[in-house]
N, C-alpha and C positions, 0 to 999 in steps of 0.2 A: 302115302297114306297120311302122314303127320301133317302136311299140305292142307290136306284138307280139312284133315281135323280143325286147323286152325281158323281157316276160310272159313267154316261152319259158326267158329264160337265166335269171330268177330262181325258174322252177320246177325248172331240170334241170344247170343249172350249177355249180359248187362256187361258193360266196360269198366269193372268193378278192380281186375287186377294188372291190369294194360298188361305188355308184354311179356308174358309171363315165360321160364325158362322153354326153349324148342326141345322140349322131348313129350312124348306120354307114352306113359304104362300099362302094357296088358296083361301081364302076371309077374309074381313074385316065391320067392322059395327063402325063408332065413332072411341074413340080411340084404338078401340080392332083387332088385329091380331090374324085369327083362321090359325095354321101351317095343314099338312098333317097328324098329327098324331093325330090332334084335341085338342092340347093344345092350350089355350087364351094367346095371349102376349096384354100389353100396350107400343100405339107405342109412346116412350118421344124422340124419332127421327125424325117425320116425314117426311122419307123417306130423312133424310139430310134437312130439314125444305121446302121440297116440298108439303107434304098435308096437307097443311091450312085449306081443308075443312075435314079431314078426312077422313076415308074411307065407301065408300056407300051410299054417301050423294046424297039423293032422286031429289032435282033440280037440281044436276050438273050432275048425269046418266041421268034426261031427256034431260036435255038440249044437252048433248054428245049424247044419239038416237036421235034426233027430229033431228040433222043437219047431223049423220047416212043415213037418212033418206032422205035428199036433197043432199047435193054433199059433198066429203070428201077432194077435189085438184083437183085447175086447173091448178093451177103454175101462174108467177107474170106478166105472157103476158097478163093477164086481170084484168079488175079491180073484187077485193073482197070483197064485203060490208060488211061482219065480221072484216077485216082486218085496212080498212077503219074506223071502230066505234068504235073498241079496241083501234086504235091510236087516237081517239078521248076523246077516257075515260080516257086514261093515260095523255095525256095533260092537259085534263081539271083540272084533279084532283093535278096535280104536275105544276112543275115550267119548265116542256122541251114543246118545241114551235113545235116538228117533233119528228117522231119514225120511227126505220126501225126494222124489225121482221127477226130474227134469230131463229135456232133452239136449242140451249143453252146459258148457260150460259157464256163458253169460248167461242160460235162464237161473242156473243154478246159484249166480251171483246174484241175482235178479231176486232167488227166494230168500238171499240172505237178508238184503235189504229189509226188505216187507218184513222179515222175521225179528229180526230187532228191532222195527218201527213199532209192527203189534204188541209187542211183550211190553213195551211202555206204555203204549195205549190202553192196555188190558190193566194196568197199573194206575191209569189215571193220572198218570208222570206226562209233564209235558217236553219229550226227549225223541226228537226227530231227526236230526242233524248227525254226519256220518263224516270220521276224518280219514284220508286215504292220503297216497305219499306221492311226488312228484316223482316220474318218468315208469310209473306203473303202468299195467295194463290188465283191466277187467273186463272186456266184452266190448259188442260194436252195438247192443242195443243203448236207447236214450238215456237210460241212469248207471246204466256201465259205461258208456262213453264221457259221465258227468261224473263219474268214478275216478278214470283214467286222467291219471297227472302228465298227460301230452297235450297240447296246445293242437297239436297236427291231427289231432282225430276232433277235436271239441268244436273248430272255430266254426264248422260250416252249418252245426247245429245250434247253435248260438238263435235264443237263451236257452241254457241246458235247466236241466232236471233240476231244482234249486236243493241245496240243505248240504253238498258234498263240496269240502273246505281239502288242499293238497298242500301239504307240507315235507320239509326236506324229507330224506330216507336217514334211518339212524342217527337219528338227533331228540333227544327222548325232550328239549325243551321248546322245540319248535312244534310236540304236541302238546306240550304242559301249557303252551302260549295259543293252542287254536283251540283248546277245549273250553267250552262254553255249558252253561246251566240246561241248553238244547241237546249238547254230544250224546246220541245215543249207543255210538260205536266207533271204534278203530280198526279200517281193514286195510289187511295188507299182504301182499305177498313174500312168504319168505323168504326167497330168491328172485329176483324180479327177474323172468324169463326175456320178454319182450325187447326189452331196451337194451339187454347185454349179458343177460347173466347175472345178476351182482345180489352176492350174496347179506342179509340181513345177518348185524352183526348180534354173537349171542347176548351180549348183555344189554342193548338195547330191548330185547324183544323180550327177556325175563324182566325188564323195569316197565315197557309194557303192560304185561299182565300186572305186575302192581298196582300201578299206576289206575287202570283199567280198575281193578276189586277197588280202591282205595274210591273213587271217584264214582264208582257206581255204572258203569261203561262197559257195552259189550265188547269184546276182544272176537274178532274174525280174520280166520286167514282164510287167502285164497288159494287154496293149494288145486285148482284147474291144472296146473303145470305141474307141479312138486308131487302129487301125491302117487297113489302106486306106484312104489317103490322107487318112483326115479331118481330120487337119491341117496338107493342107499338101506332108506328106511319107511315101511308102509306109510307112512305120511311125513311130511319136511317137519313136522311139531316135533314129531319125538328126537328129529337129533337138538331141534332146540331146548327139552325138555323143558317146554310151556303146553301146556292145556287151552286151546280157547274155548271159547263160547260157542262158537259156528266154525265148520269151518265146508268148504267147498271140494267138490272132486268132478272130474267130466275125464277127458281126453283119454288116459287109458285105462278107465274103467272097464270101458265095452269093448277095448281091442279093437277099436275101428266102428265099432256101429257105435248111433250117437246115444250119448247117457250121460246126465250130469246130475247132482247127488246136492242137497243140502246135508247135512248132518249137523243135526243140536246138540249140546251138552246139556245135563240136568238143568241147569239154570233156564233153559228157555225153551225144554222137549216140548212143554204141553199149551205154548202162546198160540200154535196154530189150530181154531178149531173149525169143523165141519162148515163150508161154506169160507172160510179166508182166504184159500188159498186153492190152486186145483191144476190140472193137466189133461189132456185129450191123451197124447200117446205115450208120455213119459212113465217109465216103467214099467212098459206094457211087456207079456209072455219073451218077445223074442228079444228087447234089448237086457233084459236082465238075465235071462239064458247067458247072454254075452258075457256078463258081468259075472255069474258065477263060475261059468266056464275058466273064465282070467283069474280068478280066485283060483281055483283048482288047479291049473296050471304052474301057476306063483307056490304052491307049499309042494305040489310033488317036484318040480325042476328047481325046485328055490333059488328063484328068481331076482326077490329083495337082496339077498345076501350075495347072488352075480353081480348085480348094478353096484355092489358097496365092495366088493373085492375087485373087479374090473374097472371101476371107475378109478380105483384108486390109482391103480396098475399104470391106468393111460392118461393119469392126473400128471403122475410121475414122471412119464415120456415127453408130456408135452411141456412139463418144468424145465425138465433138461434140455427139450429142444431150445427153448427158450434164452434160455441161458447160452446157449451157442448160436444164438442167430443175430447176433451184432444187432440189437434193439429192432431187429422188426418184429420180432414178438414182443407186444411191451407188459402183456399180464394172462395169465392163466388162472381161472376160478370157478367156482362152484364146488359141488357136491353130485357122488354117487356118475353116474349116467346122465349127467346134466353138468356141461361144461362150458363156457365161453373163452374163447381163443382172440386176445386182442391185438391188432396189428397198430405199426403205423397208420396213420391217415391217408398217406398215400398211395397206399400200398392193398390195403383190403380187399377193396373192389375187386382189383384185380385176382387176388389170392382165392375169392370166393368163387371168380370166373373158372379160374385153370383148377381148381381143384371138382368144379365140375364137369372138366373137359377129359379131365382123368376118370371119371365114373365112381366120385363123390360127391352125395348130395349132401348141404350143409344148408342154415341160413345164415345172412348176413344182417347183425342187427346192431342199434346204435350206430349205425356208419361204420363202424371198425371193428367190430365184434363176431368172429364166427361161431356160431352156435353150433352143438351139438347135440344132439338129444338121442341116440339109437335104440334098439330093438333091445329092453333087458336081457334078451339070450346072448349078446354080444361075447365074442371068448377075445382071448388076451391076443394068438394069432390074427385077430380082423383087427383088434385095435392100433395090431402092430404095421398093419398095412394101409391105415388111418396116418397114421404118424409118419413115416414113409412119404407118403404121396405128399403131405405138405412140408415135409425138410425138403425135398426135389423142388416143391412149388416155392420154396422162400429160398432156395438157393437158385 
């Protein structure tokens, strides 16, 4: 069967991700992945740290039949009171005053963009220009690729999106040196998932927001990756205990259905009006169903506060492994349920190969960097068999 799955996608597929791992998936339980040939994987990816709840989790399949069941899209000519309550929950719960609902993660970076550009516009400030950090990663559409401080995604699009300047990561003068009388924003990821994990240091990102009020600059984080809970704490801001101006949410919002979120802070709720901005399916009946469903999930199982005890739990394991693996582990980082595991050079590839041969999914990012992302239900026993599998694989 996998045979042909594959025969299939390399006749009628775009050749978008060449050889992509030899498994595929047709159900799930927890953190467990059963493939087509009936082998169990453990998912330490979630889906790119999309399912928070993991897989097959009983109130968020009913909750997805029950509004199955009532309406699935009407489009944004009416009001939609799932739409309507999720951007209620997410206010509540955070520091943004307004939400507008996209259908990923890059549109949602995509609304950031426009939303900072209009608030200047609407100002009659002439402030267009946007600074983002080298080895970031904000989306594959044209000004999220012109975002992204990778070379390897930009060259083939060349000339990009213009007005987006990439400078070092935690180096608060290499932006004090790119801001210009144009800078209308500084976005950035807190943790920059992509490239390796690597976390944004606190005091750079509290000098930041300074720097940001002082200069008249909106402050956006892109928390597509960091936010619901995967660190820890309902969004990567508050362990920084910085406020932006914008900041973003997609991946586990919806638990797997797609949904990505702008969220404005007072300073720039009310730049978006009637006609600026707009969506066909984004935040329609059933992805926000999704969204509040994950919500409800997250304060009865309390979730946030799993990812911030268990992450810590298996921050720990993997320190120690470390420590005892004669330099082939050479760093262990991040926050919460968001880790990266860094090897030798050497060595990686392969570590990411067998540790899926074992029936752990991982990614493998920055060349050396095994990512982790799991299911916030994760408990301390799955972590412990996490850790496990790759002391065997580095020994």
């Amino acid at each position: 069967m996998l045979e042909d799955i594959i025969a299939l996608d390399k006749k009628y597929y775009m050749n978008t991700f060449g050889d992509r791992q030899r498994v595929c998936f047709e159900r799930g339980e927890g953190i467990k992945l059963y493939d087509t040939e009936g082998k169990t994987y453990y998912d330490f990816l979630g889906g790119i740290a999309v399912n928070a709840l993991g897989h097959g989790h009983k109130d968020f399949i009913a909750a997805l039949k029950a509004q199955l069941d009532k309406v699935i899209h009407t489009s944004s000519l009416y009001y939609i009171e799932n739409q309507a309550r999720l951007a209620e929950r997410l206010v509540k719960s955070t520091c943004a005053e307004r939400v507008f609902f996209a259908n990923s993660g890059a549109e949602a970076n995509e609304g950031a963009f426009k939303l900072a550009k209009i608030y200047y516009y609407k100002k009659g400030i002439d402030k267009t220009d946007i600074i983002t950090l080298d080895h970031s990663f904000h989306g594959r559409t044209l000004a999220t690729v012109a975002a992204t401080g990778q070379p390897k995604y930009q060259k083939p699009y060349k000339p990009l999106t213009p007005g987006f300047t990439q400078v070092e990561p935690n180096n608060l003068d290499a932006v004090k040196a790119a801001v210009t009388d144009k800078t209308a924003a500084v976005m950035i990821e807190l943790i920059q998932g992509e490239s390796g994990v690597h976390p944004m240091d606190k005091e750079y990102v509290q000098a930041l927001r300074e720097l940001c009020d002082e200069k008249d600059i909106l402050l956006i984080f892109d928390e597509v990756q960091t936010g619901m809970g995967r660190t820890g704490y309902l969004f990567a801001h508050e362990l920084y205990g910085v406020e932006p101006d914008i900041f973003t949410s997609a991946k586990a919002l919806g638990g797997g259905i797609p949904i990505g979120a702008v969220c404005a802070g007072k300073k720039v709720q009310d730049a978006f009006e009637p006609g600026d901005h707009g969506t066909t399916f984004g935040g329609n009946p059933f992805a926000t169903a999704a969204g509040l469903a994950v919500f409800d999930i997250f304060e009865k199982e309390k979730l946030v506060d799993n990812a911030r005890e268990v992450g810590a739990y298996l921050k720990d394991k993997l320190t120690a492994l470390m420590e005892g693996s004669d330099g082939k582990i050479t760093d262990v980082r991040g926050a919460g349920l968001l880790i990266g595991i860094q090897l030798k050079d050497e060595i990686a590839k392969d570590v990411f190969v067998k540790l899926f041969s074992k029936g752990f999914l991982t990614s493998l990012c920055g060349g050396n960097t095994i990512r982790i992302a799991p299911p916030l239900i994760l408990k301390k026993n799955e972590a412990d068999m996490f850790v496990n599998a790759l002391a065997d694989v580095i020994a």
